[in-house]
N, C-alpha and C positions, 0 to 999 in steps of 0.2 A: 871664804865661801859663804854665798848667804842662803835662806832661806827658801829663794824664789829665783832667783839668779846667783851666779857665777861670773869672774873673771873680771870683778870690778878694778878698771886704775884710771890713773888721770888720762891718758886715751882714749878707754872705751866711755869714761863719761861722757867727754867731748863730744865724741862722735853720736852718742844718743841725745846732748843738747844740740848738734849742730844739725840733726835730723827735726828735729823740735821747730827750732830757727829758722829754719830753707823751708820747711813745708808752710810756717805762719806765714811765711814772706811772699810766696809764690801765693800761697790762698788770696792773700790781701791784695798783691797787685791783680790778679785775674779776675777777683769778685768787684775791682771798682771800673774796669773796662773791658767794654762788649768784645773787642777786636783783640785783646789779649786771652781773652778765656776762647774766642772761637781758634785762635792760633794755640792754646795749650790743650784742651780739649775735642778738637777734631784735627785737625792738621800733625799736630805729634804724635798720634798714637795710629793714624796710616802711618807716617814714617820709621815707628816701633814695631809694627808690625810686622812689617816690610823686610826690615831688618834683620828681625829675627827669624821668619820665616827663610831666607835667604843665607843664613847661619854666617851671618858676618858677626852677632854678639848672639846672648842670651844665657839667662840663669838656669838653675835647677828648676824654679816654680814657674817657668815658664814654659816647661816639657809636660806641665801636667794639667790634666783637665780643669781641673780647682783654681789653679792661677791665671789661666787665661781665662773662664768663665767669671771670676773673680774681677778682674781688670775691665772686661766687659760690661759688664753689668755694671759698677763702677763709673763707668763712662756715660749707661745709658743717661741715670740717675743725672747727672749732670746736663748732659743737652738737654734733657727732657726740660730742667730745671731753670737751663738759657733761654728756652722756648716760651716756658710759663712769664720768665722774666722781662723779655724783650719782644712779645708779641700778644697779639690780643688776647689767645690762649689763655693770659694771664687772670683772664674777665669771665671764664667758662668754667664748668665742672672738670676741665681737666686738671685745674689747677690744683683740686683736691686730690680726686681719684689718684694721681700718676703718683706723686710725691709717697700718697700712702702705700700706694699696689707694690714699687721698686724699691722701698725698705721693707716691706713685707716678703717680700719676695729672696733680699738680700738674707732676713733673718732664718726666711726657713731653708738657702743655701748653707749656711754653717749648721742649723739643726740639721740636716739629710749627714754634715760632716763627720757632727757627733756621733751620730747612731752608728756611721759606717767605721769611724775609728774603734766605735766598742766591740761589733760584732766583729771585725776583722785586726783589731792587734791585741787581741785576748793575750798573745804571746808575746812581750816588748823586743821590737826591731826594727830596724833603719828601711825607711820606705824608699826603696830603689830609685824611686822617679823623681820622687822631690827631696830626694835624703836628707827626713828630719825622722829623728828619733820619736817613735812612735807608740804608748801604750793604752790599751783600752780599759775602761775602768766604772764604776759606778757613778763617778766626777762625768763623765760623759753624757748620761742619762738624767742626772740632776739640772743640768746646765742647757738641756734640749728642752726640757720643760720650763727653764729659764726663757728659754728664746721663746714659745709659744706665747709664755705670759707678758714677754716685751710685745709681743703682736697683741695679744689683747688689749692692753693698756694703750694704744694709742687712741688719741682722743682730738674732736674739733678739727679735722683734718679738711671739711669741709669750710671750713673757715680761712685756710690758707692764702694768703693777697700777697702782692707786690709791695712793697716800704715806697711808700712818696716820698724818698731820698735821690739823689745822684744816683747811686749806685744799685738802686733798682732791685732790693737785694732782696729775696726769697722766704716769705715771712710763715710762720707757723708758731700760733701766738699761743698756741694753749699747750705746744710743746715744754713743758717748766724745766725746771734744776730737779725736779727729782726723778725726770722721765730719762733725764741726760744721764745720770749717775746711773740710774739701773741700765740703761743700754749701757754704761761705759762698764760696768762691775761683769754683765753678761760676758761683754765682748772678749773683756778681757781673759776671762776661763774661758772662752771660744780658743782662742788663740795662744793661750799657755797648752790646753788641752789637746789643740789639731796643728798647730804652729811652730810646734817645741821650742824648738834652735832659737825662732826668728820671734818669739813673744816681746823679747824687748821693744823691738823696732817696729815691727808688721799692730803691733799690739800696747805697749803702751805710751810708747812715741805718739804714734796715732792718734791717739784717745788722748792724749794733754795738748797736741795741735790743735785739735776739735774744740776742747773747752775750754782752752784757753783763747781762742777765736769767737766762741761763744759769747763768754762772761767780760772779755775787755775791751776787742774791737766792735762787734755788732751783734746785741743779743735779739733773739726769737730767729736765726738765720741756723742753729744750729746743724738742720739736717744738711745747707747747701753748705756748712764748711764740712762737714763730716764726709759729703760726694766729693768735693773737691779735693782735697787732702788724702783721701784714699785711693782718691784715680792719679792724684800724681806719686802718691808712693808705690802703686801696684804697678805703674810703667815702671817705673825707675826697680822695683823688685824683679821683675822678670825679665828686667835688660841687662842687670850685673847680679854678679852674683856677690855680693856685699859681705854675705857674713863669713867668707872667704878671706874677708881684708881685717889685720888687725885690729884696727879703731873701731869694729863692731864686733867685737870679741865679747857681747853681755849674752850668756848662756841661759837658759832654762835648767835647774838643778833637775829636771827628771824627779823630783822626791813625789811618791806620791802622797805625801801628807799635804805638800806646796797643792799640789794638783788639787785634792777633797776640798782644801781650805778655800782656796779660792770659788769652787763650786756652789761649796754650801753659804760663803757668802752674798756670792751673787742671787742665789734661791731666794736667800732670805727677805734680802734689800727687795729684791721684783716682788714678792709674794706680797711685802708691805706696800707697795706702790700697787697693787692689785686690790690689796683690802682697802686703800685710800679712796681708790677711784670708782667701785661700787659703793664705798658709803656718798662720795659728793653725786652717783646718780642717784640714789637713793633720797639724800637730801635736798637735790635742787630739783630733781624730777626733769635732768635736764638729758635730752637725746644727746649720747655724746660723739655722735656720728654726724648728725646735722648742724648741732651747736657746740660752740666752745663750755666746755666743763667746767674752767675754774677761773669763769669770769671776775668773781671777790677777789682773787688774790693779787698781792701789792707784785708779784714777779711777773702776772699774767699783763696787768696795767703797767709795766714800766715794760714788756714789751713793745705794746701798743703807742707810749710814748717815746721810746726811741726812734720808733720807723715813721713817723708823724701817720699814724693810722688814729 
């Protein structure tokens, strides 16, 4: 038994690398052709729908508001972001506006999650609809304020362009590594915190798809691998019920020390990436809504040089 999770063996590793594996895999094939992401991204999720409404499949977190609005939204994030990519769109204010509005958007769905898991499982118990062990706590309220300060910290979103690459891929250059890491530390006590059961998979599978898409295959594209990868694991979430099946047997210990711990770490990291980014306005005198923020930096400029921008 560990700290943070539960029920580790050579299976359930597996089954969290090969969730790793299949989501890197499908990202990369979809983000390098137009005709594969509009067939994984609109064409399967009417046929998931469908489906599920139909009650031929469908999981727990598929009977509940949060997973389908979740999956949705998910989805929008992504066409919006095929549109930017593959149409003139790409050359307009909306290229900024949208990309910022639907992760803003995404981050204050999990805070509204927070608050409602604190007021309402004061008492720890299995939530009927999506039966995931459920308790409310001051970890809740640290980590809503986490997600706020992820909204404020984004920076240069008006800057957002196209990579003069093949693959046309979705660039957001003043996005850095340490804008990644505090959304990935947030996310993560989002989804230990509201996610229980499913934190391994829903939450940090996730989040090592994303950065590791980030950091090897095509960096400054972070936010389109982070839409992509979560719209294909939130079909694939609410079409099976997975954590049903032995090979993803990796638990949530429930401890509430695991739950604090991870809260006040993610406070911490975002807090510092918030005192970062008011010193560099401070210092450059630079709007960080109309201009890129941290044009000096050798991770901002090897953005810009990977996507021949």
């Amino acid at each position: 038994m560990g700290f943070f999770f539960e029920g580790y063996s050579l299976s359930t590793i597996l089954g969290l690398l090969g969730i790793i594996a299949v989501l890197l895999l499908l990202n990369e094939l979809t983000r390098r052709s137009k005709w594969l992401s509009i067939f994984a991204y609109c064409v399967v999720p009417v046929v998931v729908f469908a489906l599920i409404g139909a009650g031929v499949f469908g999981s727990p977190s598929g009977r509940t508001w949060f997973g389908i609005v979740k999956t949705v939204s998910a989805l929008a994030g992504v066409i919006g972001f095929m549109i930017i990519r593959y149409t003139k769109a790409g050359n307009t204010k909306f290229a900024g506006i949208f990309p910022m509005a639907i992760l803003s958007l995404n981050i204050l769905e999990a805070v509204y999650r927070e608050i409602e898991v604190f007021t309402t499982y004061q008492t720890p118990m299995i939530d009927e609809a999506g039966g995931l062990f459920m308790q409310g706590g001051t970890w809740n309220i640290l980590n809503a304020i986490s997600g706020i300060i992820v909204i404020i910290t984004l920076t240069g979103w008006m800057g957002i362009r196209v990579a003069k690459t093949k693959s046309k891929d979705m660039i957001w250059v003043d996005q850095l590594w340490f804008y990644v890491v505090a959304y990935g530390l947030w996310n993560l006590a989002y989804v230990y915190n509201c996610i229980s059961n499913r934190a391994a998979y829903a939450g940090l599978a996730l989040l090592i798809a994303c950065t590791v898409a980030e950091f090897c295959f095509k960096r400054g594209a972070w936010l389109q691998h982070r839409a992509q990868t979560l719209s294909l694991f939130a079909m694939f979430s609410i079409s099976v019920d997975y954590s049903a099946l032995p090979m993803f047997g990796l638990r949530s210990t429930n401890n509430t020390a695991a739950l604090m711990t991870l809260s006040v770490v993610a406070l911490t990291f975002c807090t510092g990436v918030l005192v970062y980014t008011v010193y560099k306005i401070i210092k450059t005198k630079r709007n960080p809504i109309k201009e890129d923020l941290y044009v000096d930096l050798k991770a901002y400029k090897r953005n810009l040089e990977s996507n021949g921008l």
